[in-house]
N, C-alpha and C positions, 0 to 999 in steps of 0.2 A: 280228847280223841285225836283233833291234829298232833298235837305232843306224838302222840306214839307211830301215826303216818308217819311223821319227820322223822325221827330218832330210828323208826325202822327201816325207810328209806335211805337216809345216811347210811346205814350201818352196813345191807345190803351193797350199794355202792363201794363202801369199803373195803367189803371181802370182796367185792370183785376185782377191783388195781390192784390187792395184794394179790392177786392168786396170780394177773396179768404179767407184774412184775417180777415174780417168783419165773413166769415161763418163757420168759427172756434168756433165762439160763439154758435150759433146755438144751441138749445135745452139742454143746461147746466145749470147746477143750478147755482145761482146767489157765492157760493163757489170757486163750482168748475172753472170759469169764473177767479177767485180773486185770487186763493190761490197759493204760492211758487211751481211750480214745480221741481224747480230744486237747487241747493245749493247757484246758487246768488240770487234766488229770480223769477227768469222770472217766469210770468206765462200771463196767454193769455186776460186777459184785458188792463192789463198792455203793452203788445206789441202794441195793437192798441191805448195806449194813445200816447205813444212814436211815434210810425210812424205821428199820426197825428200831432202833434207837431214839429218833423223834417220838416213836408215838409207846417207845416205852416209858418216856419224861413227860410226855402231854395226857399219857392216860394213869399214869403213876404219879411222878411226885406234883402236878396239878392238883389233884383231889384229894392227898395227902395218903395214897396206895401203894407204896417205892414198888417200882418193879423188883419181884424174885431176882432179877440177872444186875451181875453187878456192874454196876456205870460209875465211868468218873463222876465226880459234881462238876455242876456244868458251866460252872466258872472255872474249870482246867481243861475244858474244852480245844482242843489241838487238832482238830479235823482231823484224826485218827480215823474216825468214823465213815471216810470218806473212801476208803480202800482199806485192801485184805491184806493182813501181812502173812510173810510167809508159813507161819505159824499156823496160822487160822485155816479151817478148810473150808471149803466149800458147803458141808454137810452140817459144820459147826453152824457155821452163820444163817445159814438157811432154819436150822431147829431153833439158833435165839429168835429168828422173825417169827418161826412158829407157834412159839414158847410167847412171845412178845402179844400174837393174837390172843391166845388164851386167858391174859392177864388184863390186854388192853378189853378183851369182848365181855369180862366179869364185869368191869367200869362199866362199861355203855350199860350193861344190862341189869344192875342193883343202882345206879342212882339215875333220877329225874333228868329231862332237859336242862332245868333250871338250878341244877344243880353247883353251889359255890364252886370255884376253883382259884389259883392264885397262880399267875405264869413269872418266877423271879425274873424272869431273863427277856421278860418285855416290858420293856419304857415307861413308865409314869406318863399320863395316869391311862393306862387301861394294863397295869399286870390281874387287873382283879376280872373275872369273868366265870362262864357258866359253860357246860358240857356241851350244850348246842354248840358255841362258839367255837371248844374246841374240838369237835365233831367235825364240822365246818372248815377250820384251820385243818387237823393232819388228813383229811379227806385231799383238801385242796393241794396238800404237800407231795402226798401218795399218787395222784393222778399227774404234777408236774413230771415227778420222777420216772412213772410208768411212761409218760410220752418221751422223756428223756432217753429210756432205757428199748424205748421203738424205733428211736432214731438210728441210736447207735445201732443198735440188732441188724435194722435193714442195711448200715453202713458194714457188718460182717460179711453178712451171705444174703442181704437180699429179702430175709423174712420178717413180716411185716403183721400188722393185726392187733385184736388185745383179747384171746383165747386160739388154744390150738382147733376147736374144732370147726370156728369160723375162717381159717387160715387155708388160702388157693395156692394152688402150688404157683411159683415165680416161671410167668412167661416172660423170659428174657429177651425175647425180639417185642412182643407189643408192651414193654416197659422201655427199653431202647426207642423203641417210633415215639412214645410217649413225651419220653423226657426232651426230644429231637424237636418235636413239634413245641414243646414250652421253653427250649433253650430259641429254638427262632423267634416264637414273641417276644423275648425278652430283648433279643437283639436289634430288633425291628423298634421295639419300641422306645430303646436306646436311640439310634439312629435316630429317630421321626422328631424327637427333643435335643439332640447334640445341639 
């Protein structure tokens, strides 16, 4: 009975940072979607190729189920995965994560918690492991990224959240006063240690 709390719980969880992650995109130009936010590169279409990706290899070749969609092997691994080429569209890569759930949600839902699994691409000794574990792993991978892809989003335009229908419209002066007030303690308390 716990098994199936868990497994349900997780899974739940799940679909909720994909769907979070997915709406990050949400009314971006096809750029801003694309482009470096940051000095390695991350930027938010990118993230969602990456997630789907991971957990088409943690819920596929894991249990010995190869994802439908075709992947390098993951020893030619080139962080491709990490951004969108110009090839690729938006609507593409959004249908493999989608595509990606469907195949990933078949795994959770025909085998056990406890079910064997074998990860090549983790270290001796623990490639050997069970679907909780990796329930637990691309859970924890999909919630890094989704707060990844909140960071940036607010560094766009300001919006922030993890679903649209919890999301406040951006008061730009009491986020100004806000950030004013946490930029002086920090200075202050720089100062009080110098």
């Amino acid at each position: 009975m716990i098994d199936e709390f868990a497994k349900d719980n997780l899974h739940r969880r799940l679909r909720r940072d994909r769907e979070a992650l997915l709406w990050k995109l949400d009314g971006l130009s096809e750029y801003d979607a694309r482009r470096p936010l940051t000095a390695s590169g991350t930027n938010l279409l990118g993230l969602v190729k990456h997630v789907a990706t991971v957990e088409a290899r943690y819920f596929g070749e894991v249990f010995g189920r190869p994802s439908p969609e075709p992947l390098p092997r993951w020893q030619d691994s080139d962080d491709s995965d990490l951004w969108a080429a110009e090839d690729e569209t938006r609507d593409q890569i959004i249908a493999f994560y989608r595509r990606t759930w469907e195949h990933s949600d078949a795994t959770i839902a025909e085998l056990p918690l406890e079910a064997s699994g074998h990860v090549p691409w983790w270290p001796e000794p623990s490639p050997n492991t069970n679907l909780f574990a990796v329930m637990v792993h691309v859970l924890t991978e999909s919630v890094r990224h989704a707060g990844h892809a909140d960071i940036l989003r607010e560094g766009l335009d300001g919006r922030t959240g993890l679903r649209a229908e919890h999301e406040r419209p951006v008061d730009e002066e009491a986020r100004a006063a806000y950030r004013a007030r946490i930029e002086q303690a920090a200075r202050s308390a720089a100062a009080i240690r110098a």
